[in-house]
C-alpha positions as CSV (number, residue, x, y, z in Angstrom):
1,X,2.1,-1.1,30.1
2,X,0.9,-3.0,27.2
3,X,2.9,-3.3,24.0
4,X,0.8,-1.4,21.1
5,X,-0.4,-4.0,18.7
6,X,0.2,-3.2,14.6
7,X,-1.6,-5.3,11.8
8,X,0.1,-5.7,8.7
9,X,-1.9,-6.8,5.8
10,X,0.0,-8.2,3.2
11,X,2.8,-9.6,5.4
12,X,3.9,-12.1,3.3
13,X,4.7,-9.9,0.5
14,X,7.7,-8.0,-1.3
15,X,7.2,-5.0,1.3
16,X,5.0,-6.9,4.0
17,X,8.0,-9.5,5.0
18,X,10.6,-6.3,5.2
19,X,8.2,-4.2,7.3
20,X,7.0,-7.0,9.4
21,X,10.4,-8.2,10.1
22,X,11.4,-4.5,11.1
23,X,8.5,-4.0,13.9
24,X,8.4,-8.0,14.9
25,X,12.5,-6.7,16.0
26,X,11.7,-3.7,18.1
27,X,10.4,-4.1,21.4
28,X,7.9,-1.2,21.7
29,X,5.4,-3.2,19.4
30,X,3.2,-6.7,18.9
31,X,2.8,-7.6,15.0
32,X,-0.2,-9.0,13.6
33,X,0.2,-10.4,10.4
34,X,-2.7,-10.9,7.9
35,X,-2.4,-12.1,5.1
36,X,-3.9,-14.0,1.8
37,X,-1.3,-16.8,2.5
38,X,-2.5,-17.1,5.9
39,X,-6.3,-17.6,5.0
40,X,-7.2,-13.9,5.2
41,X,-8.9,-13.0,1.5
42,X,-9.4,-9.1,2.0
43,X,-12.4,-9.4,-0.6
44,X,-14.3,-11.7,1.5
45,X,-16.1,-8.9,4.0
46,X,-17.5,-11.9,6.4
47,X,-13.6,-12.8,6.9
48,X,-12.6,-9.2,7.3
49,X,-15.1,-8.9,10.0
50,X,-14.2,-11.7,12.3
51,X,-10.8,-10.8,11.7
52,X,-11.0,-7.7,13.4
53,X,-13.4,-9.0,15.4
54,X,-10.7,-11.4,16.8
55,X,-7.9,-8.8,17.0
56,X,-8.3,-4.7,18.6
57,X,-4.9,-3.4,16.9
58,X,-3.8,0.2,17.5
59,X,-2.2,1.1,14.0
60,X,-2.9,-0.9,10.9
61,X,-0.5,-0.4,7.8
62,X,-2.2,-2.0,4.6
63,X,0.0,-3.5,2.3
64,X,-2.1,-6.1,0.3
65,X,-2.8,-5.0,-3.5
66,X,-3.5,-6.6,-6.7
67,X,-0.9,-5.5,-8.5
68,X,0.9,-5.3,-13.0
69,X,4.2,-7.2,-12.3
70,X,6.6,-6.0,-14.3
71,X,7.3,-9.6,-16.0
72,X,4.2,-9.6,-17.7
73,X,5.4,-6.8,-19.6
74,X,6.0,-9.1,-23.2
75,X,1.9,-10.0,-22.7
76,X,1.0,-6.6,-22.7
77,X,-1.7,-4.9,-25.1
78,X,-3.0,-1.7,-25.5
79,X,-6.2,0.0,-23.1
80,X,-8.4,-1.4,-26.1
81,X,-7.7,-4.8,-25.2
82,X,-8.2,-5.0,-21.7
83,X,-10.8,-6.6,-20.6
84,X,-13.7,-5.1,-17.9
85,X,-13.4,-8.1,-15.5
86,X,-9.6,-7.7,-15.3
87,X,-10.5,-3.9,-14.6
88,X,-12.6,-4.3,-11.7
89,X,-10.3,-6.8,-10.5
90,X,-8.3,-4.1,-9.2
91,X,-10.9,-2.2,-8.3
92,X,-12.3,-5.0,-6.0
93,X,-9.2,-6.0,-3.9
94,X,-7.3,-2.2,-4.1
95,X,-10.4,0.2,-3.2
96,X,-13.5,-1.8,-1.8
97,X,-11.3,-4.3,0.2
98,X,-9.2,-1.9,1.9
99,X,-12.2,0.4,2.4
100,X,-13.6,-2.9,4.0
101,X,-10.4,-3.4,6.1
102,X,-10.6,-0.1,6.9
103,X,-13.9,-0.3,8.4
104,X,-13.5,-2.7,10.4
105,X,-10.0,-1.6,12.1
106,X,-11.5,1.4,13.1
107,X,-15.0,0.2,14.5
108,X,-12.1,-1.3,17.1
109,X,-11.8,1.2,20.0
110,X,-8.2,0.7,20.5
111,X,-7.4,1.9,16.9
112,X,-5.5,5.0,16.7
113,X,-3.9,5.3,12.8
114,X,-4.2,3.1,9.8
115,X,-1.7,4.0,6.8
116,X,-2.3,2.8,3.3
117,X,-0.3,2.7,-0.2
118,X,-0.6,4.7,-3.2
119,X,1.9,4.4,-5.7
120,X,3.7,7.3,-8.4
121,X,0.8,5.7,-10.9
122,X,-2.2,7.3,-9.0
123,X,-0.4,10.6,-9.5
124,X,1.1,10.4,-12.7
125,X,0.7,8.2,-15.7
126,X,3.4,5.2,-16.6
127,X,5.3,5.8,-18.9
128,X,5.2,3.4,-22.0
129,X,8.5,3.0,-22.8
130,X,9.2,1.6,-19.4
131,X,6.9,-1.5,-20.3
132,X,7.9,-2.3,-24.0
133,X,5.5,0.4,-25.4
134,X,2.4,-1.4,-23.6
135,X,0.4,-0.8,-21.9
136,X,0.8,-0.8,-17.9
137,X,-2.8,-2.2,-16.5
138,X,-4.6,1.2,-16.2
139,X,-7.3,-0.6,-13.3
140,X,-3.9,-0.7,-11.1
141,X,-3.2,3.3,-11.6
142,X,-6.8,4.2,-11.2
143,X,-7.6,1.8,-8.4
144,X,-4.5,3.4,-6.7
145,X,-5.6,7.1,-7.7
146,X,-8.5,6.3,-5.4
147,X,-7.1,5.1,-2.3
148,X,-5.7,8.9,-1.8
149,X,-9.3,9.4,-1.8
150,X,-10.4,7.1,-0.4
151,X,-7.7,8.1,2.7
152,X,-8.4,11.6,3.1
153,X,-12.1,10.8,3.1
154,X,-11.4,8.4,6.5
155,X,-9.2,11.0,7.7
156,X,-11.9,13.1,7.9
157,X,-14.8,11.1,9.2
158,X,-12.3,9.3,11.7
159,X,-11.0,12.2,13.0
160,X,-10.0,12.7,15.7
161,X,-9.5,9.3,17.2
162,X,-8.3,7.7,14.1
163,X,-5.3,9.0,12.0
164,X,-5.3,8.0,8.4
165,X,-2.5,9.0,6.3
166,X,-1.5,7.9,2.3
167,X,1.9,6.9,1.1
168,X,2.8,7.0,-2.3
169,X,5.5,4.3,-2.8
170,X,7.8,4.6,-6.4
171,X,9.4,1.5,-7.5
172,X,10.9,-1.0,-5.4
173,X,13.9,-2.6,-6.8
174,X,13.2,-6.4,-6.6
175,X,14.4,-8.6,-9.7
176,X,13.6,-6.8,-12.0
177,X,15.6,-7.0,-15.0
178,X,18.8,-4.7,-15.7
179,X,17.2,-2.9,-18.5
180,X,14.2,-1.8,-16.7
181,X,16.1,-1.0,-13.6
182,X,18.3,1.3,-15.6
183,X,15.4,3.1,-17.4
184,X,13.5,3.3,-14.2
185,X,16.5,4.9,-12.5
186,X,17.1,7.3,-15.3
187,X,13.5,9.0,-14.7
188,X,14.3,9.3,-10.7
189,X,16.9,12.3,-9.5
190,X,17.6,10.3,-7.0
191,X,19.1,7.8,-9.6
192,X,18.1,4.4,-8.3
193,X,14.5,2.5,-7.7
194,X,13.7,2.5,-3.3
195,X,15.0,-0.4,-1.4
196,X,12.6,-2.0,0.8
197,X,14.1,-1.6,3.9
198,X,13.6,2.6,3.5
199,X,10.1,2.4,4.3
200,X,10.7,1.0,7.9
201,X,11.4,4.1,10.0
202,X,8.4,6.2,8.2
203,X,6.0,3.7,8.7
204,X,7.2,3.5,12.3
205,X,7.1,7.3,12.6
206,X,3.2,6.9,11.3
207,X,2.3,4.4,14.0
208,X,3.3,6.4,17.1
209,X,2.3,9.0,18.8
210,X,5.1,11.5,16.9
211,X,2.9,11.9,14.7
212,X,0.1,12.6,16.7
213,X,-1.0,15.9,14.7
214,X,-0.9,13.9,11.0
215,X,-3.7,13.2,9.2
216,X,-4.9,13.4,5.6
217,X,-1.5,13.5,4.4
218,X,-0.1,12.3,1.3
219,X,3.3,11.4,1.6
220,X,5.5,10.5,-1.1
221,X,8.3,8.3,-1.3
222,X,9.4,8.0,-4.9
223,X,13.5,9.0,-5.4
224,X,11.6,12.2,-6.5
225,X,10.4,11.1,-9.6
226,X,6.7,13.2,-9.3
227,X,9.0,16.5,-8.6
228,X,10.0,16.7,-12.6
């Protein structure tokens, strides 16, 4: 019987690497990795489509994102000063790319769940403090607002050969700097910002057949910092 293929977009990134190095070591599955570094630009829907063209995967987990590191955070200004490219920026690789990935996974026949990543600021707003009192890039909390949306809109016109479930990520620890760690931390009950490896086994739970009956879900993994 043949190995179920996953695609991971964004493979080469903070959580891509971890999670592709956790399937590429199990047996039960054959990784395909796509990403930016390895010529795939997500924008580019003429790329996208022979991409999937090239590829039938059964489960797709969707990693890529333009994302606010939180180094920047001395350069920021205030929502007055952002400018509209930079907005729709966001809104260009984190809703109309995926919905463009998305597409063309599920046009494949063999495809069977795709899971894609929220994060704690489509839910709730950043808090200031946490970024020197500037402002966090609000085209990355809206952009990510809308792939719940755009999720549970799939979910519904996929359904019932295609899965599609959201996962709202909180943040990873990953160099950031002590302070912000610490203040980060202090707003979780769990006490501590996710390591990367803790995705691994939900993601792996997502793309197999135990969760069969799963779709249209939002499911958060955040240290409980939404439950305040």
């Amino acid at each position: 019987m043949a190995k179920p293929k996953i695609a991971i977009t964004g493979s080469q990134g903070l959580l891509g690497k971890t999670v592709t190095d956790y399937f590429s070591s199990l047996e039960d599955y054959k990784v395909i990795e796509l990403a930016r570094g390895l010529g795939l630009d997500f924008t580019n829907e003429t790329l996208v489509k022979s991409c999937f063209a090239q590829h039938a995967p059964d489960y797709l987990v969707n990693l890529f994102a333009y994302c606010d590191p939180v180094e920047s955070a001395k350069e920021r200004t205030t929502l007055f000063d952002i400018s509209l490219d930079s907005f729709r920026k966001y809104l260009d690789v984190n809703v109309t790319a995926l919905f463009s990935v998305c597409r063309e996974f599920a046009q494949n026949p063999e495809a069977k769940s795709i899971v894609n990543f929220s994060s704690i600021y489509g839910v709730v707003s950043p808090l200031p403090f946490l970024y020197g009192g500037g402002e966090k890039h609000i085209g990355y909390s809206v952009s990510k607002g809308a792939v719940i949306q755009l999720s549970r809109h799939l979910a519904v016109h996929l359904a019932p050969r295609v899965r599609v479930n959201t996962v709202v990520l909180g943040g990873v620890e990953d160099r950031q700097g002590d302070d912000f760690v610490r203040a980060y931390s202090r707003q979780t009950p769990m006490g501590r910002m996710m390591q990367r490896h803790e995705l691994n086994k939900l993601l792996q739970f997502l793309c197999s057949e135990n969760s069969s009956y799963i779709t249209g879900s939002t499911i958060t993994v955040d240290g409980g910092w939404t439950a305040w």
